[in-house]
C-alpha positions in Angstrom: -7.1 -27.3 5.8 -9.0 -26.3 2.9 -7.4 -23.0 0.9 -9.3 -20.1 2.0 -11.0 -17.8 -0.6 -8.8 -14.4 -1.4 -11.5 -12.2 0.0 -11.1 -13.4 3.5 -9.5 -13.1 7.1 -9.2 -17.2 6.7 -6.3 -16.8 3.9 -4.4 -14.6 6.4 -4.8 -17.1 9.2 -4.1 -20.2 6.7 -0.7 -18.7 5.7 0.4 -18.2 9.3 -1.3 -21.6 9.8 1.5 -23.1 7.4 4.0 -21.0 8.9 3.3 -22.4 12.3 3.6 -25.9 11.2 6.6 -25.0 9.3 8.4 -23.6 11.8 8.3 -26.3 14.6 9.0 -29.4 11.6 11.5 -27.8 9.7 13.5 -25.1 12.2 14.0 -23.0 8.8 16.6 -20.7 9.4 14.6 -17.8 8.0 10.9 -17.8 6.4 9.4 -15.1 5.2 4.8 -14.8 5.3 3.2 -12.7 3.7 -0.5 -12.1 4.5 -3.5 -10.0 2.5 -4.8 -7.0 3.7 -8.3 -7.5 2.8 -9.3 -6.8 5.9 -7.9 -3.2 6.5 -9.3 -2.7 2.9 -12.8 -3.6 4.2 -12.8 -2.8 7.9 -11.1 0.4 9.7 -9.8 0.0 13.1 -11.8 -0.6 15.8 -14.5 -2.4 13.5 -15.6 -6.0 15.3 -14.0 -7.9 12.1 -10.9 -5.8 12.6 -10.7 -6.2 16.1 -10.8 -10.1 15.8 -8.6 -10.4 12.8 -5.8 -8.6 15.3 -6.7 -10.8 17.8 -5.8 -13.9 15.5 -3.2 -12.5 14.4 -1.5 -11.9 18.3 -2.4 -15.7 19.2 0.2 -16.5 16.3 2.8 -14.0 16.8 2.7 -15.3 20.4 2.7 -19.3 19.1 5.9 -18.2 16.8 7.7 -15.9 19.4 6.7 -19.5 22.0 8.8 -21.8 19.8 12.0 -19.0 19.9 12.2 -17.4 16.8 13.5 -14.3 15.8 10.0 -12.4 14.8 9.7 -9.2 13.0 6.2 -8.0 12.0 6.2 -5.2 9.0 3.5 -3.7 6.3 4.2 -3.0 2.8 1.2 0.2 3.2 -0.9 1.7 5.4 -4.4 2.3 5.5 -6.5 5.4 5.0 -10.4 5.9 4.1 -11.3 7.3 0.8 -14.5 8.5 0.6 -17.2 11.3 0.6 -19.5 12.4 3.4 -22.1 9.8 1.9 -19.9 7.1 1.9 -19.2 6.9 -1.9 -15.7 6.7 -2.9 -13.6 10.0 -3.2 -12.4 10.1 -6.6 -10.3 12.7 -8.8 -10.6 10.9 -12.6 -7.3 12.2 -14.2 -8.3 11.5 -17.8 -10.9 14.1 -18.0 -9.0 16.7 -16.5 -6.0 15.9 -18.9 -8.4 15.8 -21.7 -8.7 19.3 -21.2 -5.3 20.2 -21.2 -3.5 18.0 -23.6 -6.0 16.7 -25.8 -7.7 13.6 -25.8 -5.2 10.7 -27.0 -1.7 12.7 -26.3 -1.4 10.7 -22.9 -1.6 7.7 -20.4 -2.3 7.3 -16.8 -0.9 4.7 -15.1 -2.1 3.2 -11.5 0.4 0.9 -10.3 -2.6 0.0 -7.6 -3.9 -2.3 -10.9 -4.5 -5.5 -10.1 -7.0 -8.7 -10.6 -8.2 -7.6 -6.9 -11.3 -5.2 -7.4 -13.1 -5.9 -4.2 -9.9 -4.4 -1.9 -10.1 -1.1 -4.0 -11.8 -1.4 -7.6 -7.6 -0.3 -8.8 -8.2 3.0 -6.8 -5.6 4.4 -5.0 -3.6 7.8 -4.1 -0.9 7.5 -6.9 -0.5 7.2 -10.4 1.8 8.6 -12.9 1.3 10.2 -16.1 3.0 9.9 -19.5 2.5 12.6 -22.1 2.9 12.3 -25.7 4.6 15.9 -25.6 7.2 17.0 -23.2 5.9 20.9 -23.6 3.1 19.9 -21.5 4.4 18.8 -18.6 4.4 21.7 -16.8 0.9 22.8 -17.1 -0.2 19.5 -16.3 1.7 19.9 -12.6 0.6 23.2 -12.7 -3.3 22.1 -13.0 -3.2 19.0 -11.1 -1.9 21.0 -8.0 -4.6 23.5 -8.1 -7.3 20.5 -8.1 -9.2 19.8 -5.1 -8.1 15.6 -3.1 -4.1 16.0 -4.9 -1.7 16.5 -2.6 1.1 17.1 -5.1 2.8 16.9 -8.6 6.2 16.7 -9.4 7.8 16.4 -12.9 9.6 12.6 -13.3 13.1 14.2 -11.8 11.7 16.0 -8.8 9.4 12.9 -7.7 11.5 10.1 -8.6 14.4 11.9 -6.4 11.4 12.7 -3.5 9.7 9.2 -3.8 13.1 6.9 -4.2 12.0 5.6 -8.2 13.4 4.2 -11.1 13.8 7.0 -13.7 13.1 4.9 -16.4 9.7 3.3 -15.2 8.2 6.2 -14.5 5.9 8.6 -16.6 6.1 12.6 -17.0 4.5 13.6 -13.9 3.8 12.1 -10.7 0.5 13.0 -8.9 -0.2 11.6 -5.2 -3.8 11.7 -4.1 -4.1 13.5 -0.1 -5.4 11.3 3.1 -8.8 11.4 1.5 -8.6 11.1 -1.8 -8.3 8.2 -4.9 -6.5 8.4 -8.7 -8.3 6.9 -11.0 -8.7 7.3 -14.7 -12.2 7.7 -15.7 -15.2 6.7 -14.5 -15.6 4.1 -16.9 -12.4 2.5 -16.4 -13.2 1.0 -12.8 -15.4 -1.6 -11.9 -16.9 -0.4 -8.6 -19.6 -2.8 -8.5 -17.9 -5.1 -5.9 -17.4 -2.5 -3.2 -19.6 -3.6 -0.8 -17.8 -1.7 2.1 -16.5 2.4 2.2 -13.3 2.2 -0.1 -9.8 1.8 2.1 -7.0 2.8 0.4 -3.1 3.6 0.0 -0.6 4.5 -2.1 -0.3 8.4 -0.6 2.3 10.4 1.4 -0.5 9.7 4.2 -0.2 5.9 4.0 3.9 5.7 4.7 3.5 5.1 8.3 3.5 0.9 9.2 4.5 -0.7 12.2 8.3 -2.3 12.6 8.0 -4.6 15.5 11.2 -7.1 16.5 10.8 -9.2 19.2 14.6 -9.0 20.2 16.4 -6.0 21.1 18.8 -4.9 18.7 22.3 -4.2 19.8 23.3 -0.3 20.6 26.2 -0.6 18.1 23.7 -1.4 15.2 20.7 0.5 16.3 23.1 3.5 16.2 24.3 3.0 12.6 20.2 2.3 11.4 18.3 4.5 13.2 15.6 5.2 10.4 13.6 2.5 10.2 12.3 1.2 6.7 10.5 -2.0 6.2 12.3 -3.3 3.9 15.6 -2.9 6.1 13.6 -5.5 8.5 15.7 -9.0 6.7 18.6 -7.0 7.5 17.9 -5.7 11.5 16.5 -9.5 12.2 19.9 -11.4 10.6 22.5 -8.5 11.7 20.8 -6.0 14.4 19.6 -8.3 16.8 21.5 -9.1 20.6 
């Protein structure tokens, strides 16, 4: 089976393809697949290519729950669309708004969405952090970037990396988190938007924390009363120690 290109439902289906295959020849006794999300970039629910990507994706979580293992089904996102009444993407460019407070030069926004794959979301996404050359500023960068329009909140490195569960010291000055609607970006200049060929889907928001936690076992009372809140990376852990 040929690999399928990255911009594809095929590379989905080829990984859980492998998985398949793997599963019934070597019994592993765990195996972990991760598939792309290209197509909830591209396609919302409901959509004909969304509808049968789900379809393809049931027929194998049925073939792996057939040959009796222990199946849990998680996402790392979700999903949310980011754009204008015309369909354009819904942007808030932090660099010219900080130019205006700070200066230009006396900062650095960082999009941890950055990555080689600019058809999903051209590095646009609902968070980004922000380093500032002087500590004096930070609060009337918060103070600005919650008064502007598509930001859903600002917090100073203490207050978000306490809200948002982060590592102190890989984190900038403020944290800024864009609302169900909106994109970070940096400027206009800095995004290659070329390739979006559908209405930008994106993540990284307060709106986008909801995924699905599906187990194909129950898990016993005894542990589902000690781990009642559900987080997706907690699923290793309910599928080796949780489940009857």
């Amino acid at each position: 089976m040929p690999v399928p290109d990255v911009y594809s439902a095929e590379l989905s289906e080829y990984v859980l393809a492998a998985g398949l295959e793997l599963l019934r020849r070597e019994r592993p006794d765990v195996m972990y697949l991760s598939l792309t999300d290209y197509i909830q970039h591209t396609h919302p629910p409901g959509d004909p290519v969304a509808t049968r990507f789900y379809a393809m994706l049931d027929r194998y979580f049925d073939a792996i729950d057939r040959e009796g293992a222990v199946l849990g089904i998680t996402g790392d996102h979700g999903m949310n669309a980011k754009v204008k009444a015309d369909g354009t993407p819904n942007v808030v460019y932090l660099a010219p708004i900080l130019d205006s407070i700070v200066g230009p030069g006396r900062f650095r926004v960082i999009l941890p969405i950055t990555d080689p794959y600019v058809v999903h979301h051209g590095a646009l996404g609902s968070f980004a952090t922000v380093h500032l050359e002087r500590a004096a500023d930070v609060a009337a960068v918060m103070a600005r970037l919650r008064g502007t329009p598509g930001v859903a909140g600002a917090w100073d490195r203490a207050e978000g990396c306490a809200r948002f569960e982060l590592p102190p010291d890989r984190v900038g000055d403020v944290i800024v988190v864009g609302d169900r609607g909106t994109v970070l970006g940096k400027s206009p200049d800095e995004h290659d938007l070329s390739r979006l060929t559908e209405p930008l889907r994106s993540h990284g928001g307060i709106t986008e924390e909801t995924v699905p936690f599906i187990i194909n076992r129950p898990l016993s009372p005894a542990y589902a009363a000690r781990n009642g809140d559900l987080r997706n990376f907690d699923m290793f852990d309910h599928l080796l120690n949780g489940v009857e």
